[in-house]
C-alpha positions as CSV (number, residue, x, y, z in Angstrom):
1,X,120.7,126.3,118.4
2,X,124.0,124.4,118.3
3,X,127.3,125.8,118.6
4,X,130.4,124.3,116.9
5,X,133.3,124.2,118.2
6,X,136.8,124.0,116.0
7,X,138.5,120.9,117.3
8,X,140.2,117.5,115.8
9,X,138.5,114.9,116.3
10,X,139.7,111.0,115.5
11,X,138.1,109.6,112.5
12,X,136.4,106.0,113.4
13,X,136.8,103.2,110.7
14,X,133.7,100.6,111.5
15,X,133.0,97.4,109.4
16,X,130.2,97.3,107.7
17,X,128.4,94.6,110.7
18,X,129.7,96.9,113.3
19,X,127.7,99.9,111.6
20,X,124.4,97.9,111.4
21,X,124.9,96.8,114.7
22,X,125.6,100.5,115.9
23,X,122.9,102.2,113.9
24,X,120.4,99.3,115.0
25,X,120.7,99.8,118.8
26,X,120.8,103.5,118.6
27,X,117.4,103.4,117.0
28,X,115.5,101.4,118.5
29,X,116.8,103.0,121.8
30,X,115.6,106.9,120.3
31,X,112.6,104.9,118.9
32,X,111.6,104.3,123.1
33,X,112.0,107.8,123.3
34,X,115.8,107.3,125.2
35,X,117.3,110.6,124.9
36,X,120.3,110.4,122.7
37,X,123.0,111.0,125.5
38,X,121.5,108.4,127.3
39,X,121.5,105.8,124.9
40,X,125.2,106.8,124.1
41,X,125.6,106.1,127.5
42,X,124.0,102.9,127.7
43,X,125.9,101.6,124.8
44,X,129.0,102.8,126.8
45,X,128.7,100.5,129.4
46,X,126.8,97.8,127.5
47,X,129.2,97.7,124.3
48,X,131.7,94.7,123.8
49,X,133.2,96.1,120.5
50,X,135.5,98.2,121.6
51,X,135.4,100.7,118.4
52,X,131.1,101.1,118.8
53,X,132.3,102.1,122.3
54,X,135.1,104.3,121.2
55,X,132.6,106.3,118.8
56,X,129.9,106.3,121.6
57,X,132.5,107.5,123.5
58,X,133.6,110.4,120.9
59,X,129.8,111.4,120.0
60,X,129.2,112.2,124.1
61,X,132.2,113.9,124.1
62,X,131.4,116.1,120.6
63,X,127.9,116.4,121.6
64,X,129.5,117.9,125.2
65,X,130.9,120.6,123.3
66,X,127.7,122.1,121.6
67,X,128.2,120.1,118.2
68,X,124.8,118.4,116.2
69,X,124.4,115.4,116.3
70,X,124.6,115.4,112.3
71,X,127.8,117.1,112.6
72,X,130.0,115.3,115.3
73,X,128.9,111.7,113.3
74,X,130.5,113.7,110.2
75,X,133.2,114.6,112.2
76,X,133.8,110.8,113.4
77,X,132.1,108.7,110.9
78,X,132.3,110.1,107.7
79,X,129.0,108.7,106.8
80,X,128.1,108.8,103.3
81,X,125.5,111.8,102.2
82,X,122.2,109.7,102.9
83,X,122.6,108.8,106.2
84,X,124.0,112.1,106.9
85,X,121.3,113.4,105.9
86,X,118.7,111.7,107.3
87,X,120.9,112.4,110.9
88,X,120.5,115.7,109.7
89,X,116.6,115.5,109.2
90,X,116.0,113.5,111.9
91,X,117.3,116.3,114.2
92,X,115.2,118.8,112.2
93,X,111.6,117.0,113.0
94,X,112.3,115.6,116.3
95,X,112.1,111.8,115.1
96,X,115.8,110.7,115.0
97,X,114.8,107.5,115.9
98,X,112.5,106.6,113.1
99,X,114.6,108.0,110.5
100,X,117.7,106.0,111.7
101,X,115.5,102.5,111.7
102,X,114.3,103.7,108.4
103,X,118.2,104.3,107.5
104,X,118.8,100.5,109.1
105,X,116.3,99.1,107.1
106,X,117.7,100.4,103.9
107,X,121.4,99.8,105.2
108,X,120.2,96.2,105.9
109,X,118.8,95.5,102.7
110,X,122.2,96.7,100.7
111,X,124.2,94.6,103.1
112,X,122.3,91.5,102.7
113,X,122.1,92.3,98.5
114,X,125.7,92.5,98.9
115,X,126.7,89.2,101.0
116,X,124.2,87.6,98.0
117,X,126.6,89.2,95.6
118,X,130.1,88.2,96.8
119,X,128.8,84.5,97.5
120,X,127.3,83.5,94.3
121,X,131.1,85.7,92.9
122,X,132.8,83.5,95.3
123,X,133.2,80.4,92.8
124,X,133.9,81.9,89.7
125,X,136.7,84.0,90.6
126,X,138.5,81.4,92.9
127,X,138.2,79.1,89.5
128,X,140.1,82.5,87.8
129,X,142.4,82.8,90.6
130,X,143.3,79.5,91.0
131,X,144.0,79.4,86.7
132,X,145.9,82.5,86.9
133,X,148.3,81.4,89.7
134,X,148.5,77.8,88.4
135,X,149.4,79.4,84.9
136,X,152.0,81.9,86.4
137,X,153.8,78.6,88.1
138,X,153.6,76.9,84.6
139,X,155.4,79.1,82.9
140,X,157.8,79.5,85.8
141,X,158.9,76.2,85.9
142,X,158.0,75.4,82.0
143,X,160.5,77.9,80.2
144,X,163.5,77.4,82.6
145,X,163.5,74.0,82.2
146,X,162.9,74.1,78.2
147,X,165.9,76.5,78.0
148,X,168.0,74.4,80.0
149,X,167.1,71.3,77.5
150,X,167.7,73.3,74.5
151,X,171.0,74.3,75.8
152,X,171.9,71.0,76.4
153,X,170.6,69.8,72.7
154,X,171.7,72.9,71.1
155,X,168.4,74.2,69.4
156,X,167.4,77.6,69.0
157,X,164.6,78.8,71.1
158,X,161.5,80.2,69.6
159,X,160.8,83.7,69.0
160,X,157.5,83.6,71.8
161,X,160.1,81.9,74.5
162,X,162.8,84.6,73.8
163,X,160.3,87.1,74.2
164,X,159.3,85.7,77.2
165,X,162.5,84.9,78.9
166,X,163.2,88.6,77.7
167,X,160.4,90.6,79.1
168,X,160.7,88.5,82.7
169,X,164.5,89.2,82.8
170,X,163.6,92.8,82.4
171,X,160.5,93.1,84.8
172,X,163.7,90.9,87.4
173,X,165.9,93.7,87.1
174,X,163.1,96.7,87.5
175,X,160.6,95.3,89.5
176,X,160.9,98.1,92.1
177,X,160.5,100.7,89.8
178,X,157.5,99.0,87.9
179,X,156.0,99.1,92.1
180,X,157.0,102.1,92.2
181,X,155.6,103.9,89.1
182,X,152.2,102.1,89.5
183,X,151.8,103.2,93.1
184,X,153.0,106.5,91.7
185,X,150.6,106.4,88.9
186,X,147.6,105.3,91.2
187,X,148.6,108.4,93.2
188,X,148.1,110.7,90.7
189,X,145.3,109.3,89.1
190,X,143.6,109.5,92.6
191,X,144.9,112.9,93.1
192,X,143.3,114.2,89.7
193,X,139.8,112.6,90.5
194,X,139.4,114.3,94.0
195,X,140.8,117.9,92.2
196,X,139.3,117.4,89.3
197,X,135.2,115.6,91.0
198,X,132.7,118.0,89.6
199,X,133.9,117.1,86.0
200,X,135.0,113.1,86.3
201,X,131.4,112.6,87.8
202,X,130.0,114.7,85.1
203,X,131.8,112.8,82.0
204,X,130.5,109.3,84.4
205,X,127.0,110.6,84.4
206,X,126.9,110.6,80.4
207,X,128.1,107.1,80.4
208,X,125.2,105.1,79.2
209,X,125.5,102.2,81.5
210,X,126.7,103.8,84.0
211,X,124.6,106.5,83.9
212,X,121.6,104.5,84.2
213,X,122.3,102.6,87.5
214,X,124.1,105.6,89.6
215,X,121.2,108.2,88.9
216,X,118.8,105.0,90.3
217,X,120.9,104.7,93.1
218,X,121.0,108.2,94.2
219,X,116.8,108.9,93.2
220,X,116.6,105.9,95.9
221,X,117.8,107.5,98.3
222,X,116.5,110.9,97.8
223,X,113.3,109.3,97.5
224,X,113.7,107.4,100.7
225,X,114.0,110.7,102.1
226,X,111.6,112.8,100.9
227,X,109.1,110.5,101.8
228,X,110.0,110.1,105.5
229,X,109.6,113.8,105.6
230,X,106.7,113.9,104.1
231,X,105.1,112.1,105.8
232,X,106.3,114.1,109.3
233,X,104.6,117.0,107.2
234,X,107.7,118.8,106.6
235,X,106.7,121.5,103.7
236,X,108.0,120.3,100.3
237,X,110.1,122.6,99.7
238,X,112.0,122.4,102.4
239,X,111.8,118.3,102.3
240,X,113.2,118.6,98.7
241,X,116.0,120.8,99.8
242,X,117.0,118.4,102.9
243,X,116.5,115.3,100.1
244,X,118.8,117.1,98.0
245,X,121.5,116.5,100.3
246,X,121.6,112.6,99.9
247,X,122.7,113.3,96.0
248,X,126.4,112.5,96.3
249,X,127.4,113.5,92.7
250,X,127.5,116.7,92.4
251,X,126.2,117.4,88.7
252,X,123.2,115.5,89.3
253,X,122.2,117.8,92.6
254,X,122.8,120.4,90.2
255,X,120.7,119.3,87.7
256,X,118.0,118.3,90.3
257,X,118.3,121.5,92.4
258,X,118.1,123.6,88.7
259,X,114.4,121.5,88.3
260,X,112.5,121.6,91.6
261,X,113.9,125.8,90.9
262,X,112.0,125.8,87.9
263,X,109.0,124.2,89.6
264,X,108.6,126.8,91.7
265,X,108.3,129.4,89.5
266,X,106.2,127.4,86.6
267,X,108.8,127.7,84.0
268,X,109.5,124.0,83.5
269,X,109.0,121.7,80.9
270,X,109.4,118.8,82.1
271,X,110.0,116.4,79.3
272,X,113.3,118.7,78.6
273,X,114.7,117.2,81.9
274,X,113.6,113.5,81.2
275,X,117.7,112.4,80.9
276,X,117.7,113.7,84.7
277,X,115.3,110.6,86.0
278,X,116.6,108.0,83.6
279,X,114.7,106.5,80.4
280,X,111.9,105.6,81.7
281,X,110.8,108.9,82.3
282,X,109.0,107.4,85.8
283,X,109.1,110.9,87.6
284,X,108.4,112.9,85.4
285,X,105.0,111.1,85.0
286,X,105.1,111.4,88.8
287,X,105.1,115.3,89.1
288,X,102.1,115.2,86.3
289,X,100.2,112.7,88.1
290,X,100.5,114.2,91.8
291,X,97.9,116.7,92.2
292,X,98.0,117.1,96.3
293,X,100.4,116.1,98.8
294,X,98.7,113.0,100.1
295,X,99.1,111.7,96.1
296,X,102.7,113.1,96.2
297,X,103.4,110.8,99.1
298,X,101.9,108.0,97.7
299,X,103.7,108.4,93.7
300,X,106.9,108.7,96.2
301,X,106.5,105.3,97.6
302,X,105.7,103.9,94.6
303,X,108.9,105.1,93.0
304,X,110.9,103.8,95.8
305,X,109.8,100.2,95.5
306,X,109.8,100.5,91.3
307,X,113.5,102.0,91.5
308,X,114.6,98.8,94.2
309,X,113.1,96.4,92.2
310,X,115.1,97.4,89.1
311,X,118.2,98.2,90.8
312,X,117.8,94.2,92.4
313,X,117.5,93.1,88.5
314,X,120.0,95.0,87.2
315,X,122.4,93.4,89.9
316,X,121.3,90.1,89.5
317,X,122.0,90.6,85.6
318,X,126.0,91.9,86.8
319,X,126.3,88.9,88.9
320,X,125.4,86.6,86.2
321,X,127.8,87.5,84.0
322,X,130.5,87.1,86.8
323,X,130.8,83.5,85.7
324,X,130.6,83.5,81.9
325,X,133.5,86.5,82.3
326,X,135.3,84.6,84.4
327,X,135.4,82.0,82.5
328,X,136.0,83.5,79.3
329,X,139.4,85.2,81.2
330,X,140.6,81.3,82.4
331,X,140.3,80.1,78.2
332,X,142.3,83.6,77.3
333,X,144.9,82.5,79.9
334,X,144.8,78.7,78.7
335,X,145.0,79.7,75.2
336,X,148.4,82.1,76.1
337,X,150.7,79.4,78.1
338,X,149.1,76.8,74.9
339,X,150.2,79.0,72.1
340,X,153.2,80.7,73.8
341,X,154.5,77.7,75.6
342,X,153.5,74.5,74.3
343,X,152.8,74.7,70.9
344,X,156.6,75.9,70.5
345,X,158.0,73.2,72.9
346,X,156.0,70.8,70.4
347,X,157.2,72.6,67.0
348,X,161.2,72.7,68.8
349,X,161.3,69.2,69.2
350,X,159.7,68.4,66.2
351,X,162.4,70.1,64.3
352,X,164.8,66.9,65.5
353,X,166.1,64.6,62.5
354,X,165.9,61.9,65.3
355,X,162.2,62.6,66.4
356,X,160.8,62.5,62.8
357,X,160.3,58.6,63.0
358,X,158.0,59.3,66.2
């Protein structure tokens, strides 16, 4: 039985290569049967990065004082829910080491999924960036100069220019306070999501998009979960309860946690609860279809490789629109400095008796 004890400890910011590096050589260490503060130890002296040492460091030192193992990664980490807890599970059935490669494996996968992601991004928004800089300096240089010419032929300037010229003598003068109001604004905004959590993640759950990919996301990991402990035969209820924990949003834990309560005591119909597991309606033809634990594990499994496979399509549909988007942004942007900029150069000096022969 651990005991905690109250006291600060530094929080540890890794990159996300430094945490599959960490998480890699701590389980395949436990999975050699290394004792934990042994293979914190090992790392120690072994380490180059000096922040995988700090936290190996930290965790020998919070582990010194009677704290889990779950809890003084919390304490130093911050970890999000899953891989908390699977720490946490791994503790409970002895096999830290095979839920952490399992956890690596399923880090690995995201990471990779993601490097795919910002590469094939990478084009398409330089393109935007590129447009929206070389726009910014075009009208920077473009209206001065035209004013200056005017001035000097003595024609009025059209309405869009004035507008313009007005709006960036303004934003000149109040810059700081425009920095100052949106940091202040971002500030507050932030400060009424975290007070206000329960409720923005219940409104977000209801969105239909976004509904459909963050409720896959979390059933992948609690999946992921309650098959590992399954499989260590961990009794379901109490592997539902420890999968409940990698829900992050709250509302859906609720709703989920409300179900498997209503399983238990045979009360439950389960097309009522359908909207819980997305449109498909995948699990709840899974809890018809499983009839003993061995077919439990196996509908689990399946799940797990139907829900990746979708959540892999549905991103390769986001990052294909990256570039259409992006490029439908760089004509918006083309079509403002044409219309607000050159078409009224062009209809100014038209207006000149002397350019009508031209």
């Amino acid at each position: 039985m651990f005991v905690k004890k109250k006291h600060s400890s530094k929080i540890i910011v890794l990159t996300a290569s430094e945490k599959l590096q960490f998480l890699f050589q701590v389980s395949l260490m436990l999975c050699q049967r290394i004792s934990v503060v042994k293979t914190l130890e090992i790392l120690v002296q072994t380490q180059k990065s000096r922040k995988i040492k700090k936290v190996c460091e930290t965790l020998l030192e919070e582990i010194s004082h009677g704290n889990s193992i779950a809890a003084s990664v919390n304490s130093i980490l911050q970890p999000p829910a899953f891989f908390l807890a699977i720490i946490s599970s791994g503790e409970t059935t002895g096999h830290l080491g095979t839920y952490l490669l399992q956890a690596y494996t399923f880090s690995k996968k995201q990471y990779d999924a993601r490097k795919d992601r910002r590469s094939q991004a990478f084009y398409p928004v330089f393109v935007f960036s590129s447009t929206f800089f070389l726009s910014c300096g075009i009208v920077a240089f473009a209206i001065p100069n035209m004013v200056s010419m005017a001035e000097s032929l003595q024609l009025a300037l059209p309405n869009s220019i004035l507008s313009l010229l007005s709006f960036f003598g303004w934003f000149t003068m109040n810059w700081g306070y425009v920095v100052f109001g949106l940091v202040l604004l971002i500030g507050l905004f932030w400060w009424f999501l975290q007070r206000n959590r329960y409720c923005v993640d219940w409104l977000l759950l209801r969105l239909p998009l976004y509904s459909t990919y963050i409720r896959k996301k979390e059933l992948l990991s609690f999946f992921t979960l309650l098959s590992m402990l399954l499989k260590d035969e961990i009794p379901l209820e109490k592997a539902l309860e420890l999968s409940l924990e990698t829900i992050q949003k709250e509302p859906l834990r609720d709703e989920l946690s409300f179900i498997f309560q209503q399983i238990y005591t045979g009360n439950m119909d389960l097309t009522k609860f359908a909207s819980s597991f997305g449109k498909q309606g995948s699990f709840i033809a899974f809890l018809k279809s499983s009839v003993n634990k061995d077919q439990f594990i196996e509908n689990t499994d399946f799940l797990i490789s139907v829900i990746s496979q979708e959540m892999e399509e549905q991103k390769k549909k986001v990052t294909k629109l990256i570039e259409p988007v992006s490029l439908g942004c760089i004509g918006l942007m083309v079509l403002f400095v044409i219309t607000k900029v050159y078409l009224p150069i062009f209809e100014m000096f038209s207006s000149m008796e002397w350019m009508s022969g031209f």
